[in-house]
C-alpha positions in Angstrom: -60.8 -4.8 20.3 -58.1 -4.5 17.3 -57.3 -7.5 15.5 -53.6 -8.8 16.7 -50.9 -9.1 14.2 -51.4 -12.3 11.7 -50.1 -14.9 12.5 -48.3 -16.8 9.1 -47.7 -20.2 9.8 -44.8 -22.0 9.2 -44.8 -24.4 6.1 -45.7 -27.8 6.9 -43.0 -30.3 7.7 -42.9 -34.1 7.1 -45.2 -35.8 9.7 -46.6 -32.6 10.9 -50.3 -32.7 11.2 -52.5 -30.0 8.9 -53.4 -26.7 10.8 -56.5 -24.8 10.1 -55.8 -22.0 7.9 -58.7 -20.0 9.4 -59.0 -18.4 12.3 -61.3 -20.5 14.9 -64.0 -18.9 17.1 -63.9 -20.8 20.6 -65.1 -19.8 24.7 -62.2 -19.8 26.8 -63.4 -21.7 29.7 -60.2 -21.7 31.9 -56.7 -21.3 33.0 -54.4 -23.9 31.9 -51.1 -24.1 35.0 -48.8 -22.1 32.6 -52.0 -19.1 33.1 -53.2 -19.8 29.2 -56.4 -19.7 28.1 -58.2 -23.5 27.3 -60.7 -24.0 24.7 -62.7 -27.0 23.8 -62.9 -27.5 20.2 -64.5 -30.8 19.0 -63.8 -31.9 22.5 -60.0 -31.4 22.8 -59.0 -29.1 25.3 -57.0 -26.1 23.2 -54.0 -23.8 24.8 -54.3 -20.6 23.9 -51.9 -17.6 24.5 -53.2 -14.0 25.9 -56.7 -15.7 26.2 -58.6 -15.1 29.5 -61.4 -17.3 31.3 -65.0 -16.2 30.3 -64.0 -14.2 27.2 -64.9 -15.6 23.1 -62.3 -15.1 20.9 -60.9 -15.6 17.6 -57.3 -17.8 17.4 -54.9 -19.3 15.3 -54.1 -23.0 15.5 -50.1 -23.2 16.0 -49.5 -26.9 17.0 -51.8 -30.1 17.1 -51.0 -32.9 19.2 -52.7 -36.2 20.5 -54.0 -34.6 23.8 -54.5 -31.1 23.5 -53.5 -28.1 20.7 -52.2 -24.6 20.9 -53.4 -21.8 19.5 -52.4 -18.0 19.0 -55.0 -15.2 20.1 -56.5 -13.2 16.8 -59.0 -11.3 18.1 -60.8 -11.0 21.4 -64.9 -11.0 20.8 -66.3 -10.4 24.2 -63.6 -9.7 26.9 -63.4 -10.7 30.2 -63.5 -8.0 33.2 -59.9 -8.8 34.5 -58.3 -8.1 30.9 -56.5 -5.2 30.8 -54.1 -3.5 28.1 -50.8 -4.4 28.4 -47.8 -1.6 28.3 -45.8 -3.3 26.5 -45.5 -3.5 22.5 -44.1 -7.2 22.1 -46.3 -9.2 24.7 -47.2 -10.9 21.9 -44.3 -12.7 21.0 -41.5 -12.1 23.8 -41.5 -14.7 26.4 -39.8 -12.7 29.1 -43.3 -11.9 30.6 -46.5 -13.6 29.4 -49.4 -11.9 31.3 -49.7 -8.3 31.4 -52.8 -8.7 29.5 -54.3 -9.9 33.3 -54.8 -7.6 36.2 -52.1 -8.2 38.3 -54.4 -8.4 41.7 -55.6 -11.5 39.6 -52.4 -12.8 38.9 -51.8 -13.4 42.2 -55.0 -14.7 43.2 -54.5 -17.7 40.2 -51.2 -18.3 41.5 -52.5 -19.4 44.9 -55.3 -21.2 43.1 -52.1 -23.2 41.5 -50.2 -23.7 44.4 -53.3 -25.3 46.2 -54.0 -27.3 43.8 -50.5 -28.7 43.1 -50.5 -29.4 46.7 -53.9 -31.0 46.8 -53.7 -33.1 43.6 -49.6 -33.8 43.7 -49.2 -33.8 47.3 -52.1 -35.0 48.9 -52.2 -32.7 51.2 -54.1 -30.0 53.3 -53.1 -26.4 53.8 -55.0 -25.3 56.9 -53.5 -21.9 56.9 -52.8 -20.0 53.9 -50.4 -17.3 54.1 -51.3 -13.7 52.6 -49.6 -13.5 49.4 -45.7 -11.1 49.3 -46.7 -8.5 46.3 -44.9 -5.0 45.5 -44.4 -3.3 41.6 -45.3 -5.2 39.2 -43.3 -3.3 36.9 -39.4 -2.4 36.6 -38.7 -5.0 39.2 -36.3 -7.0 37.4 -32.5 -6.6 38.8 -31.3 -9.8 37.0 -31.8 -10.9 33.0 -29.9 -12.2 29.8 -30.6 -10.3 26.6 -29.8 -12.4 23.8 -27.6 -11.0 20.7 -27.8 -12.3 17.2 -26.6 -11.3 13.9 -28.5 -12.1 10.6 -26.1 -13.1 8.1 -26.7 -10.8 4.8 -26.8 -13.1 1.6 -24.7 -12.9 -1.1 -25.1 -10.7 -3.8 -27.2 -8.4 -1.0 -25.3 -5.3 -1.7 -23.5 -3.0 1.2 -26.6 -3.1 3.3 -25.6 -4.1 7.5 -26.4 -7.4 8.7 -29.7 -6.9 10.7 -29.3 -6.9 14.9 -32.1 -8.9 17.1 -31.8 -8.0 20.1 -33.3 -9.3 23.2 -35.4 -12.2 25.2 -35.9 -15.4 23.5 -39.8 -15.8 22.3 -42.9 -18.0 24.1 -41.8 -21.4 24.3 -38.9 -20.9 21.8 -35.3 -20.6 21.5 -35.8 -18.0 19.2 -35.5 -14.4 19.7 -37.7 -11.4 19.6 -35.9 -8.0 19.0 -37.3 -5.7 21.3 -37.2 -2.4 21.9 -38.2 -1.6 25.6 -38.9 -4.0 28.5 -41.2 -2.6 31.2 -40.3 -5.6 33.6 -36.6 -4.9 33.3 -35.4 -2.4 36.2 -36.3 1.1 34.9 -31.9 2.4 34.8 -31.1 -0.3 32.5 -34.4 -0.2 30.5 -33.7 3.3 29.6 -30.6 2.2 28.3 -32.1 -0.3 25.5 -31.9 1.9 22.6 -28.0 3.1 23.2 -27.5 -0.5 23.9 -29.1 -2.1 20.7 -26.6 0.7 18.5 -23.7 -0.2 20.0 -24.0 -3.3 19.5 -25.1 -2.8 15.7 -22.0 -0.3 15.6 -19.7 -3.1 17.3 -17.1 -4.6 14.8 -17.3 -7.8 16.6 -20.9 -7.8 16.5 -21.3 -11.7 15.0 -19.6 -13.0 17.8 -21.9 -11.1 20.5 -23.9 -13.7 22.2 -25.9 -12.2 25.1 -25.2 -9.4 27.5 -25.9 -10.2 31.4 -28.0 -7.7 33.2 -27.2 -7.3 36.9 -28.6 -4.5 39.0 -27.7 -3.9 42.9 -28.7 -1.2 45.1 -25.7 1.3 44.5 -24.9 0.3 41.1 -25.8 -2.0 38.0 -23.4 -4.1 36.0 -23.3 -5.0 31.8 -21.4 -9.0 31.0 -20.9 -8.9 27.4 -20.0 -12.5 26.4 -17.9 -12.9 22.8 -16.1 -15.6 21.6 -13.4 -13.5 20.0 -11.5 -10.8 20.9 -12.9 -7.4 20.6 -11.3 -5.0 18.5 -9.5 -1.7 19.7 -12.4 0.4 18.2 -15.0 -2.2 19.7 -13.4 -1.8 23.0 -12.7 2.3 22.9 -16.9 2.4 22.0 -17.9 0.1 24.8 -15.3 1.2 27.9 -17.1 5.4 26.6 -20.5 3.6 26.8 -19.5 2.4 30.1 -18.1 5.5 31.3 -20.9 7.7 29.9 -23.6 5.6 31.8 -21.9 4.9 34.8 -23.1 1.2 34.1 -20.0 -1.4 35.2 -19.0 -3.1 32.4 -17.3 -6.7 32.3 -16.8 -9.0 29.4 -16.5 -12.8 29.3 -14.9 -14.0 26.1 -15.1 -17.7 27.6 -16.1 -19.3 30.4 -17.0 -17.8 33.6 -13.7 -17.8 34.9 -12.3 -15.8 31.7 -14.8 -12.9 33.2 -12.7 -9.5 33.9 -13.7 -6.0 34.1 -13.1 -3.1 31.8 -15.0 -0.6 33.6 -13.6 0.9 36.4 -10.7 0.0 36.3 -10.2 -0.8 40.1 -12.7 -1.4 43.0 -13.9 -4.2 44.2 -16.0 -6.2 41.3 -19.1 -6.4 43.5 -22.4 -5.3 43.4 -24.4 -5.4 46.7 -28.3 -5.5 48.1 -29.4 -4.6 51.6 -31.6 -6.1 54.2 -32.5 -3.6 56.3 -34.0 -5.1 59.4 -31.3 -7.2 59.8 -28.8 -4.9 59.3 -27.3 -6.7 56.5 -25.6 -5.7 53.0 -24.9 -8.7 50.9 -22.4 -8.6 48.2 -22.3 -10.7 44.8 -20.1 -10.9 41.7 -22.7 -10.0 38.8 -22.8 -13.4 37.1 -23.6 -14.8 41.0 -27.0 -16.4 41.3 -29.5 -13.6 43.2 -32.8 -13.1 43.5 -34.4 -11.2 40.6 -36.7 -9.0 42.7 -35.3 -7.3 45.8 -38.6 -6.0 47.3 -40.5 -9.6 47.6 -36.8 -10.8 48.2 -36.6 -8.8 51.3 -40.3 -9.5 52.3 -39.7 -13.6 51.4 -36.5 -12.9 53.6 -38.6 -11.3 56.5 -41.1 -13.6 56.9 -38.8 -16.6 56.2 -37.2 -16.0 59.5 -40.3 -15.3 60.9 -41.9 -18.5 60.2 -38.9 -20.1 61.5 -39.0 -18.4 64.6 -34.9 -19.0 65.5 -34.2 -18.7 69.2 -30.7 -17.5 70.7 -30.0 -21.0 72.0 -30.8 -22.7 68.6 -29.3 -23.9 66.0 -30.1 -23.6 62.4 -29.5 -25.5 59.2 -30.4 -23.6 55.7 -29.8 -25.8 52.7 -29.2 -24.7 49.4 -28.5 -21.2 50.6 -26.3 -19.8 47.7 -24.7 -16.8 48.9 -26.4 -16.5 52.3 -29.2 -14.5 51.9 -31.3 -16.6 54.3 -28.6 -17.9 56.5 -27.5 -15.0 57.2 -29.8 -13.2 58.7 -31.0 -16.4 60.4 -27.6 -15.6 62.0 -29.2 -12.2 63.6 -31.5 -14.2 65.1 -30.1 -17.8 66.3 -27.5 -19.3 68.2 -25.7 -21.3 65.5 -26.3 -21.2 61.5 -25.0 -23.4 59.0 -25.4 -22.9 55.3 -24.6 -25.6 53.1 -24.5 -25.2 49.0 -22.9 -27.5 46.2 -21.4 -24.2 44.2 -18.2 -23.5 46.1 -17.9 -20.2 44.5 -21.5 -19.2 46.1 -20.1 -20.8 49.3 -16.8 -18.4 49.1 -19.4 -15.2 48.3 -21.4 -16.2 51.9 -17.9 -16.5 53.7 -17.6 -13.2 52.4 -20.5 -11.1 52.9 -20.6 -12.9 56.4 -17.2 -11.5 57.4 -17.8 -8.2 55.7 -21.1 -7.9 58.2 -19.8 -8.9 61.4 -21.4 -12.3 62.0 -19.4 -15.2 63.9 -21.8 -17.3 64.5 -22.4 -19.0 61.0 -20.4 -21.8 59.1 -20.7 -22.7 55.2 -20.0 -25.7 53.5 -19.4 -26.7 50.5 -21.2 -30.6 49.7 -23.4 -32.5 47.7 -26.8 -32.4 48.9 -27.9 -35.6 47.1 -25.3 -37.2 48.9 -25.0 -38.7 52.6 -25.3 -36.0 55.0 -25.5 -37.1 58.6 -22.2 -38.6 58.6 -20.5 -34.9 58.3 -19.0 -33.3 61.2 -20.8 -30.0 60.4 -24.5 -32.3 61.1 -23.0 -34.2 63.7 -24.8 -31.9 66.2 -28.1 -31.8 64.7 -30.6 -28.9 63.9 -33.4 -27.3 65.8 -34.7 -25.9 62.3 -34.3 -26.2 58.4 -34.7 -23.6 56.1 -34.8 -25.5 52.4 -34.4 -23.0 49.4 -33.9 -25.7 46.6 -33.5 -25.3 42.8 -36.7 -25.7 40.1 -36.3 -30.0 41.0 -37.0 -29.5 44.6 -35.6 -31.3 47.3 -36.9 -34.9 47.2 -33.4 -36.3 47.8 -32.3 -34.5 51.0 -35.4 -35.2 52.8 -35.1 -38.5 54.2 -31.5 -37.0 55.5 -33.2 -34.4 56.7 -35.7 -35.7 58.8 -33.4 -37.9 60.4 -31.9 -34.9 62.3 -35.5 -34.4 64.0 -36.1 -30.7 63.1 -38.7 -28.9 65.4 -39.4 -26.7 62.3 -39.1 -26.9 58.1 -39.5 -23.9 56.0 -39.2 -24.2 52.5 -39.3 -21.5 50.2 -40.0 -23.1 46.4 -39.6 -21.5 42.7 -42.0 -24.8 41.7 -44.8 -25.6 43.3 -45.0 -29.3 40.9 -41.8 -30.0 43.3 -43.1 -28.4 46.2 -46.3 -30.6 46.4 -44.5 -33.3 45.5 -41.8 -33.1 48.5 -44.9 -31.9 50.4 -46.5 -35.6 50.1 -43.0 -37.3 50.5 -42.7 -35.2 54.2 -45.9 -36.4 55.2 -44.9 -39.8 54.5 -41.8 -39.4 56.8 -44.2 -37.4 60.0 -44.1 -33.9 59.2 -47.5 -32.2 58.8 -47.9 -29.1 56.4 -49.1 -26.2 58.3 -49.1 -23.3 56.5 -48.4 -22.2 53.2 -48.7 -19.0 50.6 -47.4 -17.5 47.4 -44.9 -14.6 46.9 -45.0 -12.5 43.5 -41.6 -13.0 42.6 -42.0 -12.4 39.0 -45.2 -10.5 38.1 -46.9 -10.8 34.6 -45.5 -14.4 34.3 -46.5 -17.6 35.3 -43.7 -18.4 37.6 -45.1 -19.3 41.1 -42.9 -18.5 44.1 -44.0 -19.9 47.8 -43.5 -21.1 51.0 -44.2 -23.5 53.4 -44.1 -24.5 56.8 -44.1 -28.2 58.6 -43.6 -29.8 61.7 -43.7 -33.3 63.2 -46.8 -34.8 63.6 
């Protein structure tokens, strides 16, 4: 196999530790959890990007520390059987997705392999039943994304020469960016539209005060939110209302916080986007900047079997925490006799009071509350639950629980983004009765190492 690009190292700053200026030759025994390849050199485990389990390579020290290093892949010696050749030019460097270099059927087999762990090692517990894992395209999937703008200053004395544009995601475990010219993860009708992008925004006269451009893609149509922290120019905005018009592609543009958002493009219409749920007869509506779920095809399967696993019954009712703009509680609502969503955003909260009106459903209320905060004394949980659907944030729900078990659910689901906070909330419900019973992955974001999943428990 080709030799990567060379890695240059960065010069040595006070206090940092000397790295190798050769390349090492090391066997890549395993997967660390972020899905990198460790190496044991001189004892001391090594991280190592784009390396794969049974393969020896060639790599590049890039940072020594007291328990392990991290290294950069040079050169793969003897390659392992689930390595395969990634589409995408900048995998080395752009963090937006970190594994295409991985077969993706093996992807999702390591994932589990993480999940079970987590919840063996964190949790101490079982999973007697695991769930088959949610997959679908592994590529052009991705509805929802930042692209990050910035401007390279030109130095004095540098002539008439323009300021140079990078252009896109921000690099592996960086805040810096890597100027990119195609995404293959990104859904494939605003992917096509990189190159027009990256020239308007090199053509723009405001261009130094571009920050990032939000990427939001619905069923019907896909929406552009180009923040600035100046005023655009008449030229700037004449090029960017044609680009919008020319692509069909709604454009909005934020020049301060989110409530400074307005649209340019149209100029009327409701400023929503919308995704459906089909077999429950559902079409859910959100503002582009609203939190949604970056892959619609595992959403709607995550949905599906969601409410499966839950199991609502007509004369039931329902509590789904943390549920944003009602894409579980919702169609919970197709199913059960009473829902109630509760989420601390109040402009999500307005969004599921929405999209529930707009659909028909009466049988749902949403509240607006703090979730680490005292619960059982609201009127809304004065009735008590039959079932709990939990969708919480990357820090889990560790809080809420001993709230939540109070109420005496039949039935918890809980669909994580972090199995770490998963397993750990997993242990803290078997401390308070409730017994893990099943649990499985979903490949939310394919060719990273973001683990999606969900669970289900029930008193002992």
């Amino acid at each position: 196999m080709a030799k990567k690009p060379r890695f240059f190292k960065p010069a040595k700053k006070s206090g940092q530790r000397q790295l190798p200026a050769k390349p090492i030759e090391a066997e890549i025994l395993n997967f660390s959890h972020d899905l990198r390849g460790v190496a044991r050199v001189e004892g001391k485990p090594v991280f190592i990007d784009n390396a794969l389990p049974g393969e020896r390579v060639r790599f590049r020290y890039t940072d020594r520390r007291t328990r392990f290093d991290e290294g950069r892949l040079v050169e793969v010696l003897e390659p392992a059987d689930a390595r395969c050749e990634p589409r995408c030019p900048h995998i080395d460097t752009c963090g937006g997705c970190s594994l295409q270099h991985l077969q993706p059927a093996v992807q999702i087999t390591e994932k589990e392999r993480i999940l079970l762990d987590q919840l063996s090692r964190i949790g101490e517990v079982a999973v007697p039943e695991v769930l088959s894992p949610l997959t679908g395209n592994s590529f052009g999937y991705r509805r929802k994304a930042r692209i990050g703008i910035r401007v390279q200053r030109q130095k004095k004395g540098g002539g008439a020469a323009k300021p140079g544009i990078t252009f896109g995601f921000r690099a592996k475990r960086s805040n810096e960016l890597v100027d990119i010219r195609e995404c293959h993860v990104l859904d494939s009708a605003m992917a096509k539209q990189i190159p027009a992008l990256r020239q308007l925004v090199a053509s723009s006269e405001g261009r130094g005060h571009f920050t990032h451009l939000e990427v939001a893609v619905g069923d019907d149509a896909a929406a552009l939110v180009l923040r600035h922290t100046r005023p655009l120019s008449d030229n700037d905005l004449q090029r960017w209302r044609q680009f919008a018009v020319d692509s069909g592609i709604h454009l909005y543009l934020q020049p301060g916080d989110i409530e400074s958002t307005h649209r340019l493009w149209p100029e009327s219409g409701d400023e929503r986007l919308g995704y459906r749920l089909p077999e429950f007869d559902l079409e859910l509506r959100f503002h582009p900047l609203d939190f949604v779920q970056v892959n619609f095809d595992i959403n709607r399967q995550i949905v599906s079997r969601a409410v499966a696993l839950l199991d609502p019954q007509p004369t039931e009712r329902v509590l789904d925490l943390f549920c944003g703009l009602g894409n579980f509680t919702l169609p919970l609502a197709r199913r059960a006799g009473q829902v109630v969503g509760v989420e601390g955003e109040g402009a999500l909260t307005a969004r599921a009071e929405e999209n529930a009106a707009a659909n028909g459903i009466g049988n749902v209320e949403f509240v607006t509350a703090d979730l680490a905060e005292e619960i059982g004394d609201h009127r809304w949980a004065a009735q008590g639950f039959d079932k709990v659907l939990l969708d919480p944030p990357r820090a889990g729900a560790v809080e809420v629980l001993p709230q939540l078990v109070r109420l005496q659910p039949q039935r918890i689901v809980y669909v994580s983004c972090n199995p770490s906070t998963l397993a750990r909330d997993a242990g803290e419900l078997a401390r308070l009765g409730y017994r893990l019973q099943k649990a499985g992955v979903m490949d939310m974001f394919p060719h990273t190492a973001h683990v999606e999943s969900i669970a289900v428990f029930e008193p002992v």
